[in-house]
C-alpha positions as CSV (number, residue, x, y, z in Angstrom):
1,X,0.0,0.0,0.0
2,X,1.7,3.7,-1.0
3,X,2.5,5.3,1.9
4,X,0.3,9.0,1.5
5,X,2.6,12.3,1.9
6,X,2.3,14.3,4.8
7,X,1.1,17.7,4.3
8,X,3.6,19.9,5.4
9,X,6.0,18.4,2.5
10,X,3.2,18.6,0.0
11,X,2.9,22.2,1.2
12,X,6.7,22.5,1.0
13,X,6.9,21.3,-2.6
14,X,3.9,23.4,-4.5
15,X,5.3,26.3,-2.6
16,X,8.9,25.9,-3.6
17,X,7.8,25.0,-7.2
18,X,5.9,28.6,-6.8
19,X,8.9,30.2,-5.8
20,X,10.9,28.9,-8.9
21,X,8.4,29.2,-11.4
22,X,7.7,32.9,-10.3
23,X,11.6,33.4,-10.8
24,X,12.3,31.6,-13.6
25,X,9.5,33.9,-15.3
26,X,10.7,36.9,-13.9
27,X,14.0,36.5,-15.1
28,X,12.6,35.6,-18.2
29,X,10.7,38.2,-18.6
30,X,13.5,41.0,-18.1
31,X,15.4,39.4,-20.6
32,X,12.9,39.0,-23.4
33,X,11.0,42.1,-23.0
34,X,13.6,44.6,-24.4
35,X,14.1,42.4,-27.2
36,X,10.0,42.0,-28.1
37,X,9.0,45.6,-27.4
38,X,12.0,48.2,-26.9
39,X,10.6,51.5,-25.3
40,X,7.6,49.0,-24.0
41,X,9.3,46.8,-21.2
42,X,7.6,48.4,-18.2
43,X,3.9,47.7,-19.8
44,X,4.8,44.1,-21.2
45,X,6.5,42.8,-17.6
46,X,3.6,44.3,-15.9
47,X,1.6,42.5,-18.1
48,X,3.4,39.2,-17.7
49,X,3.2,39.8,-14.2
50,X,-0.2,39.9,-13.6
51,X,-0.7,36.7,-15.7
52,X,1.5,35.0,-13.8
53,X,-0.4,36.4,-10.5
54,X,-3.6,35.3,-12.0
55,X,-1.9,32.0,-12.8
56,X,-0.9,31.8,-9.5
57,X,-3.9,32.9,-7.7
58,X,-6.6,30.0,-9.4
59,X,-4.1,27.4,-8.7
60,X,-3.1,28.1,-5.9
61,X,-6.8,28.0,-4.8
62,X,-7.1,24.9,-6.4
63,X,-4.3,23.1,-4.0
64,X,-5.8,24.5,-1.1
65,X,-9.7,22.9,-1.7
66,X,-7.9,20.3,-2.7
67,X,-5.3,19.8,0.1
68,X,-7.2,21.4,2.9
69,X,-10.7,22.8,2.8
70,X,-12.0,20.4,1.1
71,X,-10.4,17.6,3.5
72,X,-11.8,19.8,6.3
73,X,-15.4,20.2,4.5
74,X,-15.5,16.7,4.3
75,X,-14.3,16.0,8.1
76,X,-16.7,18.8,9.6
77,X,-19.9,17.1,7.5
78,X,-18.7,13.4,9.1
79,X,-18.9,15.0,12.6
80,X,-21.8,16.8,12.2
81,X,-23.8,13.8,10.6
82,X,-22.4,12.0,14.0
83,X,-23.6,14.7,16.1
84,X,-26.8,14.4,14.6
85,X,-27.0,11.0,16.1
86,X,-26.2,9.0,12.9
87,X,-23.3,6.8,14.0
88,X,-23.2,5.1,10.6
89,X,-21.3,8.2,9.6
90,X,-17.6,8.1,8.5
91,X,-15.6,10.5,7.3
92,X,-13.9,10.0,4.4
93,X,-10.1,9.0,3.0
94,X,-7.4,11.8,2.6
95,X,-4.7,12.8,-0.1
96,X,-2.4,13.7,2.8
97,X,-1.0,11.8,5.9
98,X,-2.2,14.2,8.1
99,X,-6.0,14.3,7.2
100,X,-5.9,10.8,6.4
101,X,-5.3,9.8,10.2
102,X,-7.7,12.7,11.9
103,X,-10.5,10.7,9.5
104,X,-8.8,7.9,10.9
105,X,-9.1,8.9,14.6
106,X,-12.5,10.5,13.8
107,X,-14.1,7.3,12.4
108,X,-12.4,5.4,15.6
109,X,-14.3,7.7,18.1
110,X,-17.7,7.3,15.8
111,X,-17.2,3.1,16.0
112,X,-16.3,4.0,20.3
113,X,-19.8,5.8,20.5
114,X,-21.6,3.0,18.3
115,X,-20.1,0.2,20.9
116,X,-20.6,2.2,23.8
117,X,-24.6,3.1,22.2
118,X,-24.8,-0.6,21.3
119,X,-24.0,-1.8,25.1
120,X,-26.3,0.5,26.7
121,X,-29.0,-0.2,24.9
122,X,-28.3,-4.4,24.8
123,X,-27.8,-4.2,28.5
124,X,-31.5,-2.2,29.1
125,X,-33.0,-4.6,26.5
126,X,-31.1,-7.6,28.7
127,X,-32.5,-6.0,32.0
128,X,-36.2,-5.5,30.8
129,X,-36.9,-8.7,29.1
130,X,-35.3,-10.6,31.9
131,X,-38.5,-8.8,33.8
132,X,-40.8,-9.7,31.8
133,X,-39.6,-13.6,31.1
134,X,-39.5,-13.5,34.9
135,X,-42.9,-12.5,35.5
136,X,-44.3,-14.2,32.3
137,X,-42.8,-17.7,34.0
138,X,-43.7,-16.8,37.2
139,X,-47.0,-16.2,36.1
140,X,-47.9,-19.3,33.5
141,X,-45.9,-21.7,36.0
142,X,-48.5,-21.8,38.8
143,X,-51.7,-22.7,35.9
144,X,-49.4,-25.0,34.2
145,X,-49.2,-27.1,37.2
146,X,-53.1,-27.4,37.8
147,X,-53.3,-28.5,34.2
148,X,-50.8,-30.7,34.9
149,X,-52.8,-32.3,37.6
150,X,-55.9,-32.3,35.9
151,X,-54.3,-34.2,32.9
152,X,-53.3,-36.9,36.0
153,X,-57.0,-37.0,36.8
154,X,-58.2,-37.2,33.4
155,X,-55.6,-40.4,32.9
156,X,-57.0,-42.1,35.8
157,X,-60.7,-41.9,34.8
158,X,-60.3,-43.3,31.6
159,X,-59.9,-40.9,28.8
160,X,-58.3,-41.9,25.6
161,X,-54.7,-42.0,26.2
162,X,-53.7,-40.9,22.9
163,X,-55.7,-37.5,23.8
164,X,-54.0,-37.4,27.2
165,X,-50.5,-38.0,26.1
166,X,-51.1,-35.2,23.3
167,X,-51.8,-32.8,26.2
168,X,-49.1,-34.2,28.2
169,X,-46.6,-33.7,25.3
170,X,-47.7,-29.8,24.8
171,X,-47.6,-28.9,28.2
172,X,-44.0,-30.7,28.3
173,X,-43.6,-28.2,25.5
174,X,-45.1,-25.2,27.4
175,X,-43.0,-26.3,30.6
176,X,-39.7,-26.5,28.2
177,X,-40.8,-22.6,27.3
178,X,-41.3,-21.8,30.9
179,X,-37.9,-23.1,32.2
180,X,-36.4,-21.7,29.3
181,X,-37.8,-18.4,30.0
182,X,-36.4,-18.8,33.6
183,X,-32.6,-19.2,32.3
184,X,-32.7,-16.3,30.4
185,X,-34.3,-14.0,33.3
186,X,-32.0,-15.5,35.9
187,X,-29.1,-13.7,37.0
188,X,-25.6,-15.1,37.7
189,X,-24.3,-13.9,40.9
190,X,-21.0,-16.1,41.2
191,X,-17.7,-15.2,40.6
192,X,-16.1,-15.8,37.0
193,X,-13.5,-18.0,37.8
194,X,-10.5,-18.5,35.5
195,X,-10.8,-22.0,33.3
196,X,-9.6,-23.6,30.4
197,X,-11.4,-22.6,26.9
198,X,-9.6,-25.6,25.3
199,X,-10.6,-28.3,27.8
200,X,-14.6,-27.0,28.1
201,X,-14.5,-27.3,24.3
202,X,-13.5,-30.5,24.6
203,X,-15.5,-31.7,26.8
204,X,-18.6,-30.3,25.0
205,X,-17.7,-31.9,21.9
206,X,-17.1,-35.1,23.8
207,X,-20.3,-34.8,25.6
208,X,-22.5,-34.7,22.4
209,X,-20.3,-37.8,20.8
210,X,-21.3,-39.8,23.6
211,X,-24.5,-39.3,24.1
212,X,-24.8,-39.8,19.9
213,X,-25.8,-36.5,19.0
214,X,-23.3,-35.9,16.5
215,X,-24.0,-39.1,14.4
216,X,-25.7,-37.4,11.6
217,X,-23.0,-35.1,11.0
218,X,-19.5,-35.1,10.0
219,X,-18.3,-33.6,13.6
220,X,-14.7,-32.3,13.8
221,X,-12.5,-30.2,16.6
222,X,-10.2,-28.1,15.7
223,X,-8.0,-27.1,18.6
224,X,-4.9,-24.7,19.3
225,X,-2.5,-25.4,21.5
226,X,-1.8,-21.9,22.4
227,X,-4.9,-20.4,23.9
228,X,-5.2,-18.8,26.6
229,X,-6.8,-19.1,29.9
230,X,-10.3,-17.2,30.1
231,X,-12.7,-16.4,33.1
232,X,-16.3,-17.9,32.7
233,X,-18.3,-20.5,34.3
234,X,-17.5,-23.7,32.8
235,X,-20.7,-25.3,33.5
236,X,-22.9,-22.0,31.3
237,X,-19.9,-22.1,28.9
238,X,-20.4,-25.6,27.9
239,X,-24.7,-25.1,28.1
240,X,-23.6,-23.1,25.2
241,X,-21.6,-24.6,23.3
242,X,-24.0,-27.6,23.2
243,X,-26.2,-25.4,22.3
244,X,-24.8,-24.0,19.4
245,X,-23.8,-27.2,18.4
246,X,-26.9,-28.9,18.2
247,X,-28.3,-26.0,16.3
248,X,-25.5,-26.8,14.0
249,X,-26.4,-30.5,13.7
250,X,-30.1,-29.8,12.8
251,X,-29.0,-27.2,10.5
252,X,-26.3,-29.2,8.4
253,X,-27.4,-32.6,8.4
254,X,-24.7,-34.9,6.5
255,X,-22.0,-32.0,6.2
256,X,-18.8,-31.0,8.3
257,X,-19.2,-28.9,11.8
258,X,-16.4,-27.7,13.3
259,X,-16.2,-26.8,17.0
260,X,-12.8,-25.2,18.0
261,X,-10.9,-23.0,19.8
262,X,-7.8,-20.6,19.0
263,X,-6.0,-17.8,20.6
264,X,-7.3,-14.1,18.7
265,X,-6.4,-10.5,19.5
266,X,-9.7,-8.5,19.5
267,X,-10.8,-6.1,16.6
268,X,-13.5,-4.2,16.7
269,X,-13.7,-3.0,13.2
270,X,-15.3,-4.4,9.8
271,X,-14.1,-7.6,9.3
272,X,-12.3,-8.4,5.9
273,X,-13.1,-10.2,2.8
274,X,-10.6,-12.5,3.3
275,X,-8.6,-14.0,6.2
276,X,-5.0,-13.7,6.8
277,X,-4.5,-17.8,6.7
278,X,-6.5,-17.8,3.6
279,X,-4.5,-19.6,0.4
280,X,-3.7,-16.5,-2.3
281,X,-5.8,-18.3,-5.0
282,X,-9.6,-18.7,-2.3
283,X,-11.7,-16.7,-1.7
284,X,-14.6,-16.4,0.4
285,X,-17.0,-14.3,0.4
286,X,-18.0,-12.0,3.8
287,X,-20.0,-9.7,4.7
288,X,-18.4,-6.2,5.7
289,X,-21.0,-5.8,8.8
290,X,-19.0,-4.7,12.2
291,X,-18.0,-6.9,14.9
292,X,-20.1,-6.6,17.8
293,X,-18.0,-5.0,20.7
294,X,-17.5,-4.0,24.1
295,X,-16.1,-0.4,25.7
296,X,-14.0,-2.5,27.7
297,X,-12.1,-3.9,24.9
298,X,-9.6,-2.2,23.5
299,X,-8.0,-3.0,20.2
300,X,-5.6,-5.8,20.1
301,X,-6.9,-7.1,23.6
302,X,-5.7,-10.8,23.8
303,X,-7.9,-13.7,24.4
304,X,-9.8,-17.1,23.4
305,X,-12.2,-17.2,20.1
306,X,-14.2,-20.2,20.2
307,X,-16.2,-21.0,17.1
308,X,-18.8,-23.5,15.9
309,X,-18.9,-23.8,12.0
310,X,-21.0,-25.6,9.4
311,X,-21.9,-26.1,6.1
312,X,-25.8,-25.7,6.7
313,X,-28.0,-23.0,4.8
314,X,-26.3,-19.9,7.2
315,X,-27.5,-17.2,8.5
316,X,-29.0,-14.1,5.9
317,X,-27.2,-10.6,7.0
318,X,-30.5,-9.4,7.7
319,X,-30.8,-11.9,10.5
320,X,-27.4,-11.8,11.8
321,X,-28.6,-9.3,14.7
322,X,-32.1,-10.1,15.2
323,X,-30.9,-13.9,15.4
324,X,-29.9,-13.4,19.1
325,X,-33.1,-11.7,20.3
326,X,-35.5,-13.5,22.1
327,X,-38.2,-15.5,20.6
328,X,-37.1,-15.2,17.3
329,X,-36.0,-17.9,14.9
330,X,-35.4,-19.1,11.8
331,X,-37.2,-22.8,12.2
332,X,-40.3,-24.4,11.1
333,X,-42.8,-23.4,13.5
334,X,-43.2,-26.3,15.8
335,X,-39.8,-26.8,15.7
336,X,-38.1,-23.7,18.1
337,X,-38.5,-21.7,21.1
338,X,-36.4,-18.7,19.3
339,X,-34.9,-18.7,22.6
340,X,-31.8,-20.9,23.0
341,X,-29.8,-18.5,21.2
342,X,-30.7,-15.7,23.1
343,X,-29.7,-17.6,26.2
344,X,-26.6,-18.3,25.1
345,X,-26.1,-14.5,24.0
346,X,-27.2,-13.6,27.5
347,X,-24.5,-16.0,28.9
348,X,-21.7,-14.8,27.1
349,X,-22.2,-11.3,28.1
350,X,-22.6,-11.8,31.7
351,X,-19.5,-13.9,31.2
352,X,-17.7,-10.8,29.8
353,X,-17.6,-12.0,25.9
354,X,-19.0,-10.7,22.5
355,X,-20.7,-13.5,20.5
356,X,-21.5,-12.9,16.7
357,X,-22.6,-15.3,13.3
358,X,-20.4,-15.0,10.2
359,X,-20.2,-16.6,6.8
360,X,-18.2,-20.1,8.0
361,X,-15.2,-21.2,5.7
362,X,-17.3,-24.4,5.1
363,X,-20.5,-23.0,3.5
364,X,-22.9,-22.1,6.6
365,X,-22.9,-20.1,9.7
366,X,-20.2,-19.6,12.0
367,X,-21.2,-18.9,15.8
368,X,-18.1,-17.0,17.4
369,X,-17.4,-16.4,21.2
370,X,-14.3,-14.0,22.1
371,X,-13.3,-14.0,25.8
372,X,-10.3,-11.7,26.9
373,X,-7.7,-13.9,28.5
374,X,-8.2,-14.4,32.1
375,X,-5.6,-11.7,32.8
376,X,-6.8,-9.2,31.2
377,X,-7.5,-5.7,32.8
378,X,-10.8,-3.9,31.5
379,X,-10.5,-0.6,30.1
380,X,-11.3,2.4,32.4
381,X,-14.2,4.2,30.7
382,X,-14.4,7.8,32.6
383,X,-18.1,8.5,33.1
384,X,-19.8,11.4,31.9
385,X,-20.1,15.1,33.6
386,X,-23.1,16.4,34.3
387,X,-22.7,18.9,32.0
388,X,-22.0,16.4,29.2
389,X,-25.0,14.0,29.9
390,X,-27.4,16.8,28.2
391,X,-31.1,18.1,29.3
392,X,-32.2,14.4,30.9
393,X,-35.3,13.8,28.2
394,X,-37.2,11.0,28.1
395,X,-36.5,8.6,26.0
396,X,-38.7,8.0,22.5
């Protein structure tokens, strides 16, 4: 990639070539006057001399819209769109070094307010449908026990058993609902404790092999040697990853899923078309949609990624955010709650990780987890002043 020039040498250059043109024609013009128009000289190099002003004058305008108000244009328009509240906003690239990296620092501080935006507002939606799922199981568990007993008392007086086991199975259904409901409303009050990402991922994977859930799939782990030690609660980690990779199994029947583990520095911005470990002859196609993040996390951070791939049907980008709320999916009807995936969103961030869906090497989906390593030291986010936090509005 060409390195850009910095300004102050672009500056330097245009103005030196300025210099030396202007004496090059003056000199020039002393000279050849006399011999053009004797008796004329003064007229003619006055003439030649406001030419060359005028010259002078349009293009020098030129390089300066070009090399600095219009960089500066461009830069005030990207912060004002941003102070407007739209955070999709980025300013643009530069000629010059120097505007290149304040667009640079500009567009960094825009993606900063987008996490930090996108955090409040998942931890208010986290806090308010925990409520609600409380209540809402709270509330249908007491009925749903009377029918429960009613269907016992039904049984024992003789009704058709195929009619009482078809109750029996939809109220196991509704009770599945309920409880579900309950994990994601319930909060985790231990303390994270520091485990091993590579041995929880094993032991998922080994988990589902035993127990024969992996038999309609060609199941495969893919392991590094070098990751590093995360804090979580192994029990919720590995709820998860079974979860994910039973998802995975109805979604790719017959084809490859992967479940692995690797060390990864954290990056918060767009990720790339291709992959650094890609072959220079592949390619695979990605969507340019942003990580999600955390304003804890700064750039670079070092932790674990743990991944579950497949070659299913994936995940549409219009999806890929929605796919976490609760209650939505992308099943038959019949078939899903829509809300083991938000349980296992809610457990990753109470567990202090990011999880996300991307286009997977092999086809489908691609479920990631980041956790920073288990030594990692959060970022210190200074809170706002009063002054800053504005006129205290409601909320639309």
């Amino acid at each position: 990639m060409r390195t850009k020039p910095a300004l102050r040498n672009e500056l330097l250059f245009y103005l030196s070539f300025f210099a030396a043109a202007a004496l090059l024609v003056g000199v020039a013009t002393t000279i050849v006057a006399p011999l053009v128009a004797p008796g004329e000289e003064f007229w003619l190099v006055m003439g030649f001399v406001a030419l060359e002003v005028a010259i002078f004058f349009f293009f020098g305008r030129h390089l300066i819209n070009r090399l600095i108000l219009g960089p500066v244009e461009r830069l005030v328009a990207a912060a004002d769109a941003v102070a407007a509240g739209d955070l999709n906003a980025r300013a643009p690239e530069a000629e010059t070094r120097d505007f290149a990296t304040l667009a640079e620092r500009l567009n960094r501080m825009t993606d900063y307010l987008l996490d930090a935006q996108s955090q409040l507002v998942r931890s208010e939606k986290l806090a308010s449908i925990g409520r609600l799922a409380a209540g809402i199981a709270h509330e249908v568990g007491n009925p749903l026990g009377a029918v429960g007993t009613y269907i016992d008392v039904l049984r024992r007086r003789g009704v058709d058993p195929e009619i009482v086991a078809g109750l029996r199975r939809e109220l196991d259904r509704i009770d599945h609902i309920v409880r579900s409901l309950l994990d994601y409303a319930r909060p985790h009050e231990e303390v994270l404790v520091a485990v091993d990402a590579v041995e929880i991922v094993r032991g998922a994977f080994l988990l589902l092999e035993a127990q024969g859930a992996l038999k309609t799939v060609r199941a495969a782990l893919d392991l590094a040697t070098d990751v590093p030690r995360i804090r979580a609660w192994a029990h919720l980690l590995e709820q998860a990853l079974v979860n994910l990779m039973l998802n995975a199994v109805d979604a790719a029947p017959g084809a490859p899923v992967v479940l692995g583990a690797r060390a990864w520095a954290y990056e918060p911005r767009r990720a790339p078309p291709r992959r650094a470990s890609d072959p220079p002859d592949a390619f695979f196609r990605r969507s340019p949609a942003r990580r999600p993040a955390r304003i804890e996390f700064a750039a670079g951070a070092s932790g674990a990624l743990i991944f579950v791939a497949d070659a299913g049907p994936g995940v549409a980008p219009d999806e890929r955010e929605k796919i976490f709320e609760p209650f939505y999916t992308t099943k038959a009807p019949g078939r899903g709650t829509g809300l083991g995936l938000a349980i296992v969103a809610r457990a990753v961030y109470e567990m202090g990780g990011i999880v996300w869906v991307d286009p997977a090497r092999e086809g489908g989906a691609a479920f990631k987890m980041f956790f920073p390593a288990a030594d990692f030291t959060p970022r210190v986010v200074p809170p706002l002043r009063t002054a800053e936090r504005g006129s205290g509005g409601e909320d639309g």
